[in-house]
PyMOL Python script that loads the backbone (N, CA, C, O; Angstrom):
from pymol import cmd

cmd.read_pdbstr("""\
ATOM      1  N   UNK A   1      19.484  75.898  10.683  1.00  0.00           N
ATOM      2  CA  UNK A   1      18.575  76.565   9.771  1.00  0.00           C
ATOM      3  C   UNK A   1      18.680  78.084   9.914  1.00  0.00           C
ATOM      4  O   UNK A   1      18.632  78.822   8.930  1.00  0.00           O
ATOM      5  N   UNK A   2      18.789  78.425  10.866  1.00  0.00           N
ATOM      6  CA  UNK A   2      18.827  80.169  11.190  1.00  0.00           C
ATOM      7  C   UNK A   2      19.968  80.862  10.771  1.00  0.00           C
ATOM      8  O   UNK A   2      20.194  82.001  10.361  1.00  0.00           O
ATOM      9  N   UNK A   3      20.788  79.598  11.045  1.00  0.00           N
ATOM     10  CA  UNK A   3      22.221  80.043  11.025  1.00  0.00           C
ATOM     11  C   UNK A   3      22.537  80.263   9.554  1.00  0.00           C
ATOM     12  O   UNK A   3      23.261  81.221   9.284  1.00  0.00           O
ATOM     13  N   UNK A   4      21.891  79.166   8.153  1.00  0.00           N
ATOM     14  CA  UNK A   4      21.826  79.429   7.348  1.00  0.00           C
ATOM     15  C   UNK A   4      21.573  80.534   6.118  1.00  0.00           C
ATOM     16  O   UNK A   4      22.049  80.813   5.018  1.00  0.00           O
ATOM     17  N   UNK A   5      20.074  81.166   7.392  1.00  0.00           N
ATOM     18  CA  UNK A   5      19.224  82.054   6.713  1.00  0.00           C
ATOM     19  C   UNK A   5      20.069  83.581   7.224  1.00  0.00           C
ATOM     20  O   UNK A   5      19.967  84.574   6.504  1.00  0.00           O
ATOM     21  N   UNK A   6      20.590  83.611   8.050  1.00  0.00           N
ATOM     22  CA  UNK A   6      21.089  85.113   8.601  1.00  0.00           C
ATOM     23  C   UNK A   6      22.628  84.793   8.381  1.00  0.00           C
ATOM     24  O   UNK A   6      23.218  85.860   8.209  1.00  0.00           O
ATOM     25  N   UNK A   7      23.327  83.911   8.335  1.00  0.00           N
ATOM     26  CA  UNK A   7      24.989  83.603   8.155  1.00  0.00           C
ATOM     27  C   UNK A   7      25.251  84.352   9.284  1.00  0.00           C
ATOM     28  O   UNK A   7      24.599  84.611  10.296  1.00  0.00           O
ATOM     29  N   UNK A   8      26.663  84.722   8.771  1.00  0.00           N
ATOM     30  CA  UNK A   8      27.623  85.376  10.303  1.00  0.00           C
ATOM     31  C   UNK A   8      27.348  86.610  10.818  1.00  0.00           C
ATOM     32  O   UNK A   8      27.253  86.964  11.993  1.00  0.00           O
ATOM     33  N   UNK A   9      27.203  87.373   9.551  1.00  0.00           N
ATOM     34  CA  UNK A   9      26.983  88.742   9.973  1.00  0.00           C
ATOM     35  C   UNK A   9      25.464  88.906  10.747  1.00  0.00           C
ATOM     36  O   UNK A   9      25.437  89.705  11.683  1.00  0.00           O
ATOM     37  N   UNK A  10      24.422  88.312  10.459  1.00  0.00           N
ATOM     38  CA  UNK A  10      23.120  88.028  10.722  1.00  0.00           C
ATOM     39  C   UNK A  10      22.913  88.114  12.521  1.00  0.00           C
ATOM     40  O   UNK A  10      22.372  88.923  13.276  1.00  0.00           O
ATOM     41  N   UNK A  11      23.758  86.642  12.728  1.00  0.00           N
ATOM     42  CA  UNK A  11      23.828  85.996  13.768  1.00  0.00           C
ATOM     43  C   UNK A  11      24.734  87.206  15.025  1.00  0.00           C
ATOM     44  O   UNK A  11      24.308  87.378  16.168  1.00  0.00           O
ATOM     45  N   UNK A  12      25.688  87.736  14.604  1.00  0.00           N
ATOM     46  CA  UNK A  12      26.349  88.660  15.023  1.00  0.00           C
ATOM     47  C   UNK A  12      25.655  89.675  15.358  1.00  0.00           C
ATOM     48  O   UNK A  12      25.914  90.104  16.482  1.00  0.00           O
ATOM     49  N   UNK A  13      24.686  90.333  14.654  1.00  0.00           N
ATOM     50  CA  UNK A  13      23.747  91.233  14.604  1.00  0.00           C
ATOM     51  C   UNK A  13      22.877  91.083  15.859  1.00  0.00           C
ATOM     52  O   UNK A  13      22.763  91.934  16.741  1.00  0.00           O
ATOM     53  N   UNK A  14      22.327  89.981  15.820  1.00  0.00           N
ATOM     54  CA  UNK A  14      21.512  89.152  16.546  1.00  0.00           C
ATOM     55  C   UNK A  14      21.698  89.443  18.165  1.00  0.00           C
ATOM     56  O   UNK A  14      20.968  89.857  19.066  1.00  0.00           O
ATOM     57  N   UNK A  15      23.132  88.983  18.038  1.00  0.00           N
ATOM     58  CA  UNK A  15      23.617  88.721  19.319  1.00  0.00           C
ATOM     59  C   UNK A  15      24.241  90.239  20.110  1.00  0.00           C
ATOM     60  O   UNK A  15      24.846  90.447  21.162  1.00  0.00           O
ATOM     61  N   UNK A  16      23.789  91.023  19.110  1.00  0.00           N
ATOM     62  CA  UNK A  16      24.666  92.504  19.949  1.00  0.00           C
ATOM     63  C   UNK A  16      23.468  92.778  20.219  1.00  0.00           C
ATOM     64  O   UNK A  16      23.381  93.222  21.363  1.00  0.00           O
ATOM     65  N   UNK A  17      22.064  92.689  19.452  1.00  0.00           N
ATOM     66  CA  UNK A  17      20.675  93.104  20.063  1.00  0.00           C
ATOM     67  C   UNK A  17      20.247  92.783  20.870  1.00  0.00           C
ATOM     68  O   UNK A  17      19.605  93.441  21.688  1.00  0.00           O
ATOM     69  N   UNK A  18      20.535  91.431  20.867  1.00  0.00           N
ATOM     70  CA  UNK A  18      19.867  90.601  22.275  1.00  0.00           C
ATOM     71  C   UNK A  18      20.667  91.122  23.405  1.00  0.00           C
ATOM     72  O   UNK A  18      20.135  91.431  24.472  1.00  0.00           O
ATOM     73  N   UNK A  19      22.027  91.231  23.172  1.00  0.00           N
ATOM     74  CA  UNK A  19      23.075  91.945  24.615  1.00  0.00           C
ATOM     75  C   UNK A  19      22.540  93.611  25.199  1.00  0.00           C
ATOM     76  O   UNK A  19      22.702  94.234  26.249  1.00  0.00           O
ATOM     77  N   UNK A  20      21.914  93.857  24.029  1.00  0.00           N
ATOM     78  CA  UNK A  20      21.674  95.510  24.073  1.00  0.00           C
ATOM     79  C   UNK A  20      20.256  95.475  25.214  1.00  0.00           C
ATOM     80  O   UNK A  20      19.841  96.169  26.142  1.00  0.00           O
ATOM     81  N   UNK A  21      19.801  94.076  24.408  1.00  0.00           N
ATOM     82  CA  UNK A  21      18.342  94.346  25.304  1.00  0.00           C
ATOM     83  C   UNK A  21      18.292  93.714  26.636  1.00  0.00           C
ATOM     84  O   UNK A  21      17.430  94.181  27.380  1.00  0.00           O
ATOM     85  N   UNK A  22      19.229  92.481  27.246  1.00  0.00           N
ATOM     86  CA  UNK A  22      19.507  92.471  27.898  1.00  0.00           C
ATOM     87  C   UNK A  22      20.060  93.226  28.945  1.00  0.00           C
ATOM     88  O   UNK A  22      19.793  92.877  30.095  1.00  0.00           O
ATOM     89  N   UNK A  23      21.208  94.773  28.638  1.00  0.00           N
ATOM     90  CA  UNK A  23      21.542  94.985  29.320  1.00  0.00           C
ATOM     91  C   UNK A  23      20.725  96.296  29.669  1.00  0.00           C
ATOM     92  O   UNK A  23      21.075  97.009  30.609  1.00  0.00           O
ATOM     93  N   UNK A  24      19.505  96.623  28.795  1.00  0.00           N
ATOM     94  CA  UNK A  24      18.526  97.696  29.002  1.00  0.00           C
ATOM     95  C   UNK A  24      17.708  97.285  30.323  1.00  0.00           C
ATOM     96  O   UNK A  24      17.166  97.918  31.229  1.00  0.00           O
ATOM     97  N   UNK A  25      17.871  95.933  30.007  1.00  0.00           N
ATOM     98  CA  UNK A  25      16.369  95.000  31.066  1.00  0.00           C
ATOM     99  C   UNK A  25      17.131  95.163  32.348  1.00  0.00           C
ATOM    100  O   UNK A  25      16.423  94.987  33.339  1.00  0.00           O
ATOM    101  N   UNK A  26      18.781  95.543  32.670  1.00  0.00           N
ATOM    102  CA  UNK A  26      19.484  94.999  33.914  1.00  0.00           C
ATOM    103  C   UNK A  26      19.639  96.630  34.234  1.00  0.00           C
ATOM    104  O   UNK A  26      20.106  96.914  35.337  1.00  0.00           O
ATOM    105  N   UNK A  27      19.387  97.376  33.616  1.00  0.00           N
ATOM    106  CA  UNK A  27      19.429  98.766  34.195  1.00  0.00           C
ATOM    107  C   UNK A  27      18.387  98.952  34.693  1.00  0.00           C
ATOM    108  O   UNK A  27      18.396  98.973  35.924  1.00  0.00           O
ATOM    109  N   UNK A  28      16.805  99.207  33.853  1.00  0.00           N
ATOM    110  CA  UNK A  28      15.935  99.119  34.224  1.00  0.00           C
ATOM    111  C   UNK A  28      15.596  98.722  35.913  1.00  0.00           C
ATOM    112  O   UNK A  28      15.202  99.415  36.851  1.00  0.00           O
ATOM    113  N   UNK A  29      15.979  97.172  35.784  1.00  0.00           N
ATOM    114  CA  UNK A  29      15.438  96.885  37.201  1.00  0.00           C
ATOM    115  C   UNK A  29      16.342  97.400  38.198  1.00  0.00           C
ATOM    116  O   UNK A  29      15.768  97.328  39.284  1.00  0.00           O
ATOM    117  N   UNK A  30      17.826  98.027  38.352  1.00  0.00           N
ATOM    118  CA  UNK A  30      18.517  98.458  39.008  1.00  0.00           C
ATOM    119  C   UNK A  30      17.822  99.677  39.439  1.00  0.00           C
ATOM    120  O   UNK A  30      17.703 100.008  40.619  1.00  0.00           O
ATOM    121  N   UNK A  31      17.376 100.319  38.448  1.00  0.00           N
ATOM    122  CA  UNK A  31      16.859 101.555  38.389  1.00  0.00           C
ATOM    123  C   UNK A  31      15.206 101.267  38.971  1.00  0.00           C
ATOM    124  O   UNK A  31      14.506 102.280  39.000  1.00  0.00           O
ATOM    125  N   UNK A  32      14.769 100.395  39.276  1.00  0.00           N
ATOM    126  CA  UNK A  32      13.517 100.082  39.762  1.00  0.00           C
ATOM    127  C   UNK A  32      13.749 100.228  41.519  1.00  0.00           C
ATOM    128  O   UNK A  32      13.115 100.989  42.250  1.00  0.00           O
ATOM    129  N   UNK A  33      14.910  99.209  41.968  1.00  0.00           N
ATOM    130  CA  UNK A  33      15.467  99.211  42.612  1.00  0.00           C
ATOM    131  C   UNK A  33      15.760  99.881  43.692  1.00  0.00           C
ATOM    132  O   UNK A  33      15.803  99.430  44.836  1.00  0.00           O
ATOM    133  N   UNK A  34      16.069 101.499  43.173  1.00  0.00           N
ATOM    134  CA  UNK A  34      17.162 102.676  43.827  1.00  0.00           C
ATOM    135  C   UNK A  34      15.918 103.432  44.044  1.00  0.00           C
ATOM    136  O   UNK A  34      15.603 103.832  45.165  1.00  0.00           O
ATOM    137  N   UNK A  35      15.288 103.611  43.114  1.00  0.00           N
ATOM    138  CA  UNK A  35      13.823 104.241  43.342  1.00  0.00           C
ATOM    139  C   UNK A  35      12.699 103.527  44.750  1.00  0.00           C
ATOM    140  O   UNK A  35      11.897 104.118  45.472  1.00  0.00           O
ATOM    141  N   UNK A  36      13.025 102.303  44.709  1.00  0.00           N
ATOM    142  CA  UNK A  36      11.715 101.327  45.723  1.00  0.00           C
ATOM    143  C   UNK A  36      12.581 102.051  47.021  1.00  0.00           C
ATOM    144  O   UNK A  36      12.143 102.950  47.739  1.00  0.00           O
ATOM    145  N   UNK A  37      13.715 101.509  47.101  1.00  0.00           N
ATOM    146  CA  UNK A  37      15.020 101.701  48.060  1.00  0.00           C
ATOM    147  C   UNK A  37      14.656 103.462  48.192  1.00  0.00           C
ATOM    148  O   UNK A  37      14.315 103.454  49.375  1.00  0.00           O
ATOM    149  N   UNK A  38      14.540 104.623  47.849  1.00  0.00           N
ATOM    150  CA  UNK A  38      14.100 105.491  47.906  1.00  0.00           C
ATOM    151  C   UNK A  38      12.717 106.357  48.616  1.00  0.00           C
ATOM    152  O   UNK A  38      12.623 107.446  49.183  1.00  0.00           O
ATOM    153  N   UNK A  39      11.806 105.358  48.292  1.00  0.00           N
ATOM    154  CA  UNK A  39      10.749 105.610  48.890  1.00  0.00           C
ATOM    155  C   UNK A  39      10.348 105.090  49.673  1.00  0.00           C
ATOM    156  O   UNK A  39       9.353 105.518  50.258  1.00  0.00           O
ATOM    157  N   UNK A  40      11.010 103.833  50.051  1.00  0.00           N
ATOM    158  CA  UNK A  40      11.131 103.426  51.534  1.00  0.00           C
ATOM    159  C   UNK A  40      11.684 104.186  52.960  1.00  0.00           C
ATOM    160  O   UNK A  40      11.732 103.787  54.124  1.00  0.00           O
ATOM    161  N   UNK A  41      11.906 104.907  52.597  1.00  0.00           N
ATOM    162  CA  UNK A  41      12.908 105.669  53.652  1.00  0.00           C
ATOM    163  C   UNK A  41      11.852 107.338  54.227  1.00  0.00           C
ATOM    164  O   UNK A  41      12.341 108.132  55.030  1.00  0.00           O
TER     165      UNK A  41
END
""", "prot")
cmd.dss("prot")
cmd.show_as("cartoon", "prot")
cmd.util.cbc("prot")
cmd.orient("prot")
């Protein structure tokens, strides 16, 4: 059904946003990380 309503380009779209926001979420906590690791010391 989704696949219908958005076709290829849709789905494609989809999937570079979700990667984008994924890889915002994996910096983020890296960056949570270096900072904790920081003020521990």
């Amino acid at each position: 059904m989704l696949f219908r309503v958005l076709g290829v380009g849709g789905i494609s779209l989809l999937t570079r946003i979700a990667g984008l926001l994924l890889a915002a979420i994996a910096v983020q906590l890296m960056a949570d990380a270096v900072f904790a690791l920081v003020d521990a010391r």
